[in-house]
C-alpha positions as a printed NumPy array, in Angstrom:
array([[ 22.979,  53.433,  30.164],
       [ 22.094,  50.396,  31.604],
       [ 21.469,  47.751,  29.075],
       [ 19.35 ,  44.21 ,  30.437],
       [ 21.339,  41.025,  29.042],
       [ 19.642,  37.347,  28.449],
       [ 21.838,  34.25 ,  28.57 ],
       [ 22.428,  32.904,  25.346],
       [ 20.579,  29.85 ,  24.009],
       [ 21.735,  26.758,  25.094],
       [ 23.046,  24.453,  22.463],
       [ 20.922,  21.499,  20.931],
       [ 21.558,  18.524,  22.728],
       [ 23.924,  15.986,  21.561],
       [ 21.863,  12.998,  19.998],
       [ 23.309,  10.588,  22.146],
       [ 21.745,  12.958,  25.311],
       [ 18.136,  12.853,  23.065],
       [ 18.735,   8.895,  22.963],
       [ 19.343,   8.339,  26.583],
       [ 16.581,  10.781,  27.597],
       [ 14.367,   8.738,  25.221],
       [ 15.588,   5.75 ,  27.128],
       [ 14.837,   6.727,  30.698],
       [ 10.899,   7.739,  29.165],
       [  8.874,   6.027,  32.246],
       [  6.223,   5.029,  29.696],
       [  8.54 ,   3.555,  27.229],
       [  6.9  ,  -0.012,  25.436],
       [  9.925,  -2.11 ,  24.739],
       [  9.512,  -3.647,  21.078],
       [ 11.282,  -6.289,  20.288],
       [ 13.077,  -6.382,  16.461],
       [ 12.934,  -9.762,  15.058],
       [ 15.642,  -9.266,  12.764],
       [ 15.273, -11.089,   8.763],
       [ 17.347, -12.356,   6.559],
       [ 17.782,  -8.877,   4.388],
       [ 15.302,  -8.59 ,   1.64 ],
       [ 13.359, -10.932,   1.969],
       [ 10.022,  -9.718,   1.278],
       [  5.965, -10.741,   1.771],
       [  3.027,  -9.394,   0.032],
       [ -0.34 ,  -8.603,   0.622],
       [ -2.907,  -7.714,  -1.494],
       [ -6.646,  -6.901,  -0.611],
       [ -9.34 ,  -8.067,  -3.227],
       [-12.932,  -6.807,  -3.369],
       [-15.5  ,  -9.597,  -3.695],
       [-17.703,  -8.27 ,  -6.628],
       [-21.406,  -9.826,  -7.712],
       [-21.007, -11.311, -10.97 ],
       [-24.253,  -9.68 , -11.781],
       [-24.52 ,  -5.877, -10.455],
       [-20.979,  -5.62 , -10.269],
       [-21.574,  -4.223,  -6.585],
       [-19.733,  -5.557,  -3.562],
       [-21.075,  -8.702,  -1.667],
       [-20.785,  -9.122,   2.057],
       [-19.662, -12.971,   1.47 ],
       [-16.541, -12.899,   2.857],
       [-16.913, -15.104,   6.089],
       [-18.712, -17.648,   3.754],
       [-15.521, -17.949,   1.182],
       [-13.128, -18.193,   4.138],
       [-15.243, -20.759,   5.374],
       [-15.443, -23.09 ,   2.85 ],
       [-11.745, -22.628,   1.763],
       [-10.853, -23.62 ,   5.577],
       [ -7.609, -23.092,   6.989],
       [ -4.787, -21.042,   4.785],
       [ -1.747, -19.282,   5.725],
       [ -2.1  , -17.34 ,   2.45 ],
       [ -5.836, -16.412,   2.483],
       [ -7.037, -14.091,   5.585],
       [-10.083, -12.007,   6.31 ],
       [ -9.692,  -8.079,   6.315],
       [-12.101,  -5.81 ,   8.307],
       [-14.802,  -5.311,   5.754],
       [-16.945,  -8.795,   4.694],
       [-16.426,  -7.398,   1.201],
       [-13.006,  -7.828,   1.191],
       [-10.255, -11.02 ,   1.461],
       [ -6.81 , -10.412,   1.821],
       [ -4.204, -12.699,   0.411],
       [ -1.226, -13.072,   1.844],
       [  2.33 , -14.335,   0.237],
       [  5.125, -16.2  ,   2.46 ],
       [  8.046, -14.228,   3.486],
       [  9.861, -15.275,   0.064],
       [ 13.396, -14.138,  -1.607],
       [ 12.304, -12.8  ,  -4.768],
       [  9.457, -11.017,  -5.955],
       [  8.554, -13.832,  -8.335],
       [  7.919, -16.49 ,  -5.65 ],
       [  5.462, -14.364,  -3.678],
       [  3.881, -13.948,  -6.957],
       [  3.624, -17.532,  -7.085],
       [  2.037, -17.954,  -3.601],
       [ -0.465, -15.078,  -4.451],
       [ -1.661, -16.818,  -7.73 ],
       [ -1.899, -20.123,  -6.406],
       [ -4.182, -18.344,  -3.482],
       [ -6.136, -16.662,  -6.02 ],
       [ -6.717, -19.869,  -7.926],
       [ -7.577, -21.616,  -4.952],
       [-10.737, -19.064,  -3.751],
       [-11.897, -19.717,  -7.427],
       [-14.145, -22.903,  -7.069],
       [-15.677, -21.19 ,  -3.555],
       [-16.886, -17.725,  -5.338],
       [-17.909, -19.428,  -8.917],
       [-20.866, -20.579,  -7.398],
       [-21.942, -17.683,  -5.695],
       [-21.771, -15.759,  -8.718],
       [-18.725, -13.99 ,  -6.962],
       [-15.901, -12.427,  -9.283],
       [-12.128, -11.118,  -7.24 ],
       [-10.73 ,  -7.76 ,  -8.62 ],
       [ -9.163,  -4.914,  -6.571],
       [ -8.322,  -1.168,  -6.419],
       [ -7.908,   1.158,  -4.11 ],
       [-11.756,   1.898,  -4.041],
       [-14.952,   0.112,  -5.644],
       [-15.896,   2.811,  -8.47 ],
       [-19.823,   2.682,  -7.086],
       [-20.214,   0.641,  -4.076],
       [-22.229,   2.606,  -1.27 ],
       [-19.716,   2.944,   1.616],
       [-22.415,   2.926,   4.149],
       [-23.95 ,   0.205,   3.825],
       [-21.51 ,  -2.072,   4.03 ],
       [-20.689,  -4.441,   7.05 ],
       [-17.836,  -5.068,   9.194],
       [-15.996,  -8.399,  10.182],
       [-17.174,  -9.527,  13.631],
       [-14.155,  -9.418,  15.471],
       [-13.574,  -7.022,  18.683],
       [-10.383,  -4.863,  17.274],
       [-12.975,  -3.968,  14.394],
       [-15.58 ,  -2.947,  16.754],
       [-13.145,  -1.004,  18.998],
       [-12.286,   0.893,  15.854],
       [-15.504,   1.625,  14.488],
       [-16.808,   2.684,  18.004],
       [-14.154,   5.194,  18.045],
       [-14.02 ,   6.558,  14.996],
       [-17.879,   6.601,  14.221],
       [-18.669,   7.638,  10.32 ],
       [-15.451,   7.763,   8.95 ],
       [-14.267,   4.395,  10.639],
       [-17.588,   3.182,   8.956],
       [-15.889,   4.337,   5.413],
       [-12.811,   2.767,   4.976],
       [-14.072,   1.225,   2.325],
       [-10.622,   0.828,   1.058],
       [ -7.954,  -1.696,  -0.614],
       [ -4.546,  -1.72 ,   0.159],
       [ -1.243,  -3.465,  -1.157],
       [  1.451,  -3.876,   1.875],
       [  5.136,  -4.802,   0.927],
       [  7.158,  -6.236,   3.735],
       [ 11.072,  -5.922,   3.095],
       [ 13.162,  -7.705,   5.588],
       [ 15.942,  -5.717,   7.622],
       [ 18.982,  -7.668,   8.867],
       [ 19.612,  -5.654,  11.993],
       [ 17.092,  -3.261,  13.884],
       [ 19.397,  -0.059,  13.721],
       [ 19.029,   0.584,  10.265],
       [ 14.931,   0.711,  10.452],
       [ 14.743,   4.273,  11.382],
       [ 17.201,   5.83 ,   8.758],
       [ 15.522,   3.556,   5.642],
       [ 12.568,   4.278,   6.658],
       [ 13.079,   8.242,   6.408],
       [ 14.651,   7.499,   3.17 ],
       [ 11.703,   5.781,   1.976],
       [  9.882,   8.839,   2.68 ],
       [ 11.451,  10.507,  -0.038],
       [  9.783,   7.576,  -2.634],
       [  6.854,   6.492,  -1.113],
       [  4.957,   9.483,  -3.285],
       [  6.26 ,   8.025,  -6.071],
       [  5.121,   4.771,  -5.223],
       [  1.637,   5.776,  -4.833],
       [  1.087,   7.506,  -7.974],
       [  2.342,   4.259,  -9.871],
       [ -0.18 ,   2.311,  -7.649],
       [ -2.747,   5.168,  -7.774],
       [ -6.236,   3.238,  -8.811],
       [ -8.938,   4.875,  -6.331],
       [-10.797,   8.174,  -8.344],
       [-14.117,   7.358,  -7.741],
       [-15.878,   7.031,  -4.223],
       [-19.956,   5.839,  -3.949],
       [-20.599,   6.556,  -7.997],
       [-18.507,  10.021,  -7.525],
       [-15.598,  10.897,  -9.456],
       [-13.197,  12.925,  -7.055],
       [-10.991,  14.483,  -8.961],
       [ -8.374,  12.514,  -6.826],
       [ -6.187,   9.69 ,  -8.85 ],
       [ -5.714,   8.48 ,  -5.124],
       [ -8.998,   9.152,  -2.503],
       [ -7.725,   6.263,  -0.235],
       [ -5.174,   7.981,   0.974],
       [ -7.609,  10.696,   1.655],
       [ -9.683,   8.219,   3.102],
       [ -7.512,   6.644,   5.058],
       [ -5.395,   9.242,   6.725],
       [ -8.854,   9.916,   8.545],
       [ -8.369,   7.644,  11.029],
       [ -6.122,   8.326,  13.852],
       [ -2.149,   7.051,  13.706],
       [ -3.027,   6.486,  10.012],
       [ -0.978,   8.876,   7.404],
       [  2.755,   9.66 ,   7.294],
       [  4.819,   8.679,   9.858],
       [  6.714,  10.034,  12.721],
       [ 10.42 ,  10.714,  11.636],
       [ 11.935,   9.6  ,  14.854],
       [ 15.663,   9.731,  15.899],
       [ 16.079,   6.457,  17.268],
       [ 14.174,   3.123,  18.402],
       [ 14.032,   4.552,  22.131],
       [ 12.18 ,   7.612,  20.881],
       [  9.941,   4.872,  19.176],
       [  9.432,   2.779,  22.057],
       [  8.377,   6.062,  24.074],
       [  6.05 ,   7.312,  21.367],
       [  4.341,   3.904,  21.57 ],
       [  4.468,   4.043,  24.857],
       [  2.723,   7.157,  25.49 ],
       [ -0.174,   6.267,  22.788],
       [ -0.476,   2.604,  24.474],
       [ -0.652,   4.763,  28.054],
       [ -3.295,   7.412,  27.074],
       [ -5.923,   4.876,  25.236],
       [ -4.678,   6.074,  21.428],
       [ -3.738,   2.076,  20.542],
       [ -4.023,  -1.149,  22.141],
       [ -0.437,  -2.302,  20.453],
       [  1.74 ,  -1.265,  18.407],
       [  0.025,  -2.857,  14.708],
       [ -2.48 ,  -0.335,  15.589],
       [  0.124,   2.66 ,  14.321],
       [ -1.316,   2.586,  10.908],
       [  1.613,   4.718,   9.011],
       [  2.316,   4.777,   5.312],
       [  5.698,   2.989,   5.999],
       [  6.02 ,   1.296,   9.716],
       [  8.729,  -0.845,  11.259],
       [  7.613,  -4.284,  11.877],
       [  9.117,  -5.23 ,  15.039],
       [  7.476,  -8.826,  15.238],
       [  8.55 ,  -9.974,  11.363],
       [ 11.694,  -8.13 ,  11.308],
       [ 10.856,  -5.869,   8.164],
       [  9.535,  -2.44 ,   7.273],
       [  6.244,  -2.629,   5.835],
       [  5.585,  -0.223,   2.942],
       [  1.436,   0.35 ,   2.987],
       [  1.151,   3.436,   1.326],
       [  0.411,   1.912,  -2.213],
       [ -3.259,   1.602,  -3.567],
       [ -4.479,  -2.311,  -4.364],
       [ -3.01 ,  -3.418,  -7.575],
       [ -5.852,  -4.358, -10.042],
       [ -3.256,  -6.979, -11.335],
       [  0.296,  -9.257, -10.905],
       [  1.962,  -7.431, -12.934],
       [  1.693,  -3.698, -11.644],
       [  1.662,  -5.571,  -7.915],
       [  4.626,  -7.349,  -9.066],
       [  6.269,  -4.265, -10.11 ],
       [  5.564,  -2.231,  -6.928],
       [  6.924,  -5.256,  -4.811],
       [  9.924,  -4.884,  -6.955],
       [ 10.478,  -1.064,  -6.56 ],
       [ 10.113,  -1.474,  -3.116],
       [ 12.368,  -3.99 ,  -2.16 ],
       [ 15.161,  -2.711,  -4.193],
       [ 14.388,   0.5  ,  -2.607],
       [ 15.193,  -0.948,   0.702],
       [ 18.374,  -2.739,  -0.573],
       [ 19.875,   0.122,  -1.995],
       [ 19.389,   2.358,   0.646],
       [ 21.261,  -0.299,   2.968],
       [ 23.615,  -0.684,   0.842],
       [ 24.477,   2.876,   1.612],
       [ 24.388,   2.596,   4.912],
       [ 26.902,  -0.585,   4.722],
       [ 29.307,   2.001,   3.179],
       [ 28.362,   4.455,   5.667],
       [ 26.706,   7.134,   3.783],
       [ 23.839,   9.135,   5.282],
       [ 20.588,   8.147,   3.943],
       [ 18.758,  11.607,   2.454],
       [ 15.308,  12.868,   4.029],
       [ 13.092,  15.479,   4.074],
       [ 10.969,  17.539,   6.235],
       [  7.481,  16.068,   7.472],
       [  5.962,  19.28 ,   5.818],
       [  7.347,  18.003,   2.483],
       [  6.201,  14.502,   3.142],
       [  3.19 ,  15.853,   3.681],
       [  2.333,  17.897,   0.876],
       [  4.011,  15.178,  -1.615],
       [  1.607,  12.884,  -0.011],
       [ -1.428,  15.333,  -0.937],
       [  0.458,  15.915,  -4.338],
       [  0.16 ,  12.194,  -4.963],
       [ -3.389,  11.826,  -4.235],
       [ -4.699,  14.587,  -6.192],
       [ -2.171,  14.218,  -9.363],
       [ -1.379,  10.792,  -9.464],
       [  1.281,  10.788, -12.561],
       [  0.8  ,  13.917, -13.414],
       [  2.092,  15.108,  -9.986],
       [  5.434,  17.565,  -9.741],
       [  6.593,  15.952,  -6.331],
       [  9.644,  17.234,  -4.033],
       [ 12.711,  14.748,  -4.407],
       [ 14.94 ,  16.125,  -1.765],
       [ 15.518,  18.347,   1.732],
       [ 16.527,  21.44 ,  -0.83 ],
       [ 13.107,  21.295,  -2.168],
       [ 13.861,  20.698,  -5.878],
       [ 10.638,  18.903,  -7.794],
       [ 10.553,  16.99 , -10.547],
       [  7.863,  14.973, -12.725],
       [  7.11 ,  11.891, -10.668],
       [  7.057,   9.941, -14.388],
       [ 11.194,  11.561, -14.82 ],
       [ 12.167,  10.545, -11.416],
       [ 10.539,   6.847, -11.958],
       [ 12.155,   6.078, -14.811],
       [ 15.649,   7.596, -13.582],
       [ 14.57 ,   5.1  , -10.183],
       [ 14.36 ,   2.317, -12.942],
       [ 17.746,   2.947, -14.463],
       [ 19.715,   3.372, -11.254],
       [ 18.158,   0.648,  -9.24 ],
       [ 18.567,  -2.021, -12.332],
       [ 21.651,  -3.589, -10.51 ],
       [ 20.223,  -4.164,  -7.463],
       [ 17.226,  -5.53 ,  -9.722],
       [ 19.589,  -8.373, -10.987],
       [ 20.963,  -9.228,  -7.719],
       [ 17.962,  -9.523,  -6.158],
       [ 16.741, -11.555,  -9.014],
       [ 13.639,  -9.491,  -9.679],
       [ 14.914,  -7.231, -12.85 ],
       [ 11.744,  -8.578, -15.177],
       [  9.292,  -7.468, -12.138],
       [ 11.291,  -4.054, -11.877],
       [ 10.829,  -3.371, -15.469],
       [  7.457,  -4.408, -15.274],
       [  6.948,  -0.951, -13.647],
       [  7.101,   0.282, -17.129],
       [  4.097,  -0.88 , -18.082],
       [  2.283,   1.32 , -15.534],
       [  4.241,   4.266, -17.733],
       [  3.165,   2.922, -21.107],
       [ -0.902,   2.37 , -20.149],
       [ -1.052,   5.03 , -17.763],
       [ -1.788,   4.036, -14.103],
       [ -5.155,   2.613, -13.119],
       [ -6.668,   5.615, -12.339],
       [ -6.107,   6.735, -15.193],
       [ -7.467,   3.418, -17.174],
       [-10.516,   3.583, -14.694],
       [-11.735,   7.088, -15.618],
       [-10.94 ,   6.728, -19.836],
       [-13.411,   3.529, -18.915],
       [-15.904,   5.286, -17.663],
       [-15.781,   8.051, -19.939],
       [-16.038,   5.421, -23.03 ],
       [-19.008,   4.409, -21.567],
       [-20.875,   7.601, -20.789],
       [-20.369,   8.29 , -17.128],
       [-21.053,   4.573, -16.365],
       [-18.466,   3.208, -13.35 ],
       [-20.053,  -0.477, -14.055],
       [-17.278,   0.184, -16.987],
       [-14.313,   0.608, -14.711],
       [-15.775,  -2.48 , -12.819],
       [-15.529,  -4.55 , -16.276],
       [-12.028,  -3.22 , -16.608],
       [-10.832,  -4.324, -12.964],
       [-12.495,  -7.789, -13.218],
       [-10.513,  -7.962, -16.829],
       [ -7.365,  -7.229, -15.816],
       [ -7.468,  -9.473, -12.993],
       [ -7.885, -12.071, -15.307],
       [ -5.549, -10.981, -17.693],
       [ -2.81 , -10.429, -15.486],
       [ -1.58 ,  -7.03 , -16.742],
       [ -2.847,  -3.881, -17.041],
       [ -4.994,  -3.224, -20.43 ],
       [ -6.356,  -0.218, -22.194],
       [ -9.81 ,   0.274, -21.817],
       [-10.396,  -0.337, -25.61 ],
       [ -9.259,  -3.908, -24.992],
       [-12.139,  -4.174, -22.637],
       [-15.2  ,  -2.262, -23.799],
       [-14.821,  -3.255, -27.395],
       [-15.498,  -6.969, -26.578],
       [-17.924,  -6.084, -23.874],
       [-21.212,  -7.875, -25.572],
       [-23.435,  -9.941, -23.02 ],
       [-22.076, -12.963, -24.511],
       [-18.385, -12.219, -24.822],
       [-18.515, -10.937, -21.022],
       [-20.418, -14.342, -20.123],
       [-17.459, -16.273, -21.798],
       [-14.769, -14.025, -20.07 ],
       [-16.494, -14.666, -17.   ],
       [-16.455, -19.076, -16.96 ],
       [-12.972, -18.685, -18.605],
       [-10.67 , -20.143, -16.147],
       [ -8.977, -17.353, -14.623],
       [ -5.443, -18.944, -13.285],
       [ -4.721, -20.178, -16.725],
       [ -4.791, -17.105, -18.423],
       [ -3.682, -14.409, -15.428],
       [ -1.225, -16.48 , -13.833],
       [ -0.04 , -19.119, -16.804]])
């Protein structure tokens, strides 16, 4: 009996063979790393320009950029509902506080008059995403062009951490390692339940939002910066992206500023919880090099875990179970925080940002906005102008607050005082 035989498989390539094929890709878009100092960090945090009076959005943005003129720390974002402000790349958390405050104080005296309030989440708990208009500036268009209605939603806030890397081959392996946090990170920051009046049932409907749009979403767990350059490459080459800042991924490398940029995370709806994501995220980054410098392999997991802990995230918040590791074991995302807090607190104190770190805590104690934002709208039968109230307090305050704090002083008059009461004093004193 005759019996047919079939080579056996060939073995996997070496990854040195996967790096040089990646190499020799004919479309491959060279990116240059602009290596940073290592750890340095910059902030940004996108705030919603509310009317003092409905406590809808206003489309007023190119008027307050205008009048506050030329600033390094105060930029325009792609909705005219929205400014961005932007910290310097500092050394500790607690300086790019600094620059964000002083920003924030300084777009005060332009919006008073207009009857303009600053707050932020990850969504306005009312605003009408479809009527709202978009900066006039060509990568905007392109965008909206291509993407049509849902390009016309991203009616959306963000906070972005950049944590400079000191040389451009640890990027890729951090940056997988991240992946096995960032959940976490977004149920802390988690502040976007409602969308146009609605409640979703979602602690985090950006992310739902968001991932609509194409490169947006979890990232591509690449072997090495070759394989990057070719990815980019081939989107650049087929029409997907213009350059490379138009990969939109939860976590990116940031080959022009030298950092990975961390934008997975919600907008805070104060310093303090922004202060304390910063600080999770940069030490984070330093720990995991730190690893690397005593060459240990950084842990990952499968995109299919990423994937569902990023779904996890956005429908749970802090009540999520998410996956911690490549076995698949899951844990509370509230136990694995506050294990994060305990092992990271030496890294805290050399970085000098232990007091932002354990700032995170406070997110544990009040629950995460989300959370606050529904209990305020509950309070006040159904009404999201009550969540509204509670993000324009706690930008003044600072911190995050219990809704009590908010709706039991929330007469006409009391809100009137609030409202003329000299917001960098109080949030940023």
């Amino acid at each position: 009996m005759s019996v047919s035989r079939t080579a056996p498989p060939a073995p996997p390539a070496p990854a040195c063979d996967a790096a040089a094929r990646a190499a020799d890709h004919p479309r491959r878009h060279r990116l240059a790393f602009a290596s940073s100092p290592r750890s340095t960090l910059g902030v940004e945090w996108e705030l919603a320009l509310i009317d003092r009076d409905s406590l809808d959005l206003r489309q007023c943005a190119a008027e307050v950029l205008a009048a506050v003129g030329d600033d390094p720390h105060i930029h325009g974002e792609m909705m005219l509902n929205t400014i961005e402000l932007v910290s310097g790349a500092r050394s500790t958390v607690s300086q790019c506080m600094e620059d964000l405050a002083f920003a924030f104080d300084r777009v005060l005296p332009v919006t008073n008059p207009l009857r303009v309030d600053l707050a932020s989440a990850g969504t306005h708990p009312f605003a009408d995403p479809l009527v709202q208009k978009v900066t006039d500036a060509e990568r905007y268009a392109r965008l909206v062009d291509r993407t049509r209605l849902w390009g016309h939603q991203m009616l959306i806030f963000g906070t972005h951490v950049h944590v400079g890397v000191e040389e451009r081959a640890k990027v890729l392996p951090i940056l997988s390692a991240l992946l096995t946090r960032t959940a976490h990170l977004q149920c802390l920051s988690a502040s976007s339940p409602f969308w146009a009046g609605t409640d979703t049932g979602y602690a985090d409907n950006r992310a739902m939002m968001f991932q609509q749009l194409p490169t947006a979403g979890a990232p591509e767990q690449l072997g090495s910066w070759e394989e990057l350059e070719g990815y980019t490459g081939d989107l650049i080459r087929t029409g997907v992206i213009e350059e490379f800042s138009e990969i939109r991924w939860d976590v990116r490398p940031s080959p022009r500023l030298g950092t990975i940029e961390v934008r997975a995370c919600d907008a805070a709806t104060n310093l303090t919880e922004l202060a304390g994501v910063a600080a999770l995220t940069q030490c984070l980054v330093e720990d995991f090099s730190r690893r690397l410098d005593r060459g240990q392999e950084l842990e990952s997991m499968p995109d299919w875990y990423v994937a569902e802990n990023k779904w996890r995230s956005a429908r749970y918040g802090m009540e999520a179970v998410l996956i911690v590791n490549a076995a698949g074991e899951e844990e509370p995302v509230a136990d694995t925080i506050t294990r994060m807090l305990a092992e990271l607190a030496p890294v805290a104190e050399d970085l000098g940002c232990a007091a932002e770190l354990d700032g995170v805590r406070a997110t544990l104690e009040t629950g995460a906005s989300y959370q606050r934002q529904i209990a305020a709208a509950h309070a006040a039968g159904g009404m999201k102008e009550a969540a509204v109230r509670l993000l324009l307090a706690e930008a003044r305050a600072g911190r995050p607050l219990r809704p009590a704090e908010v709706l039991s002083s929330a007469s006409p008059h009391h809100r009137d005082v609030q409202r003329h009461a000299g917001v960098g004093t109080e949030a940023h004193g």
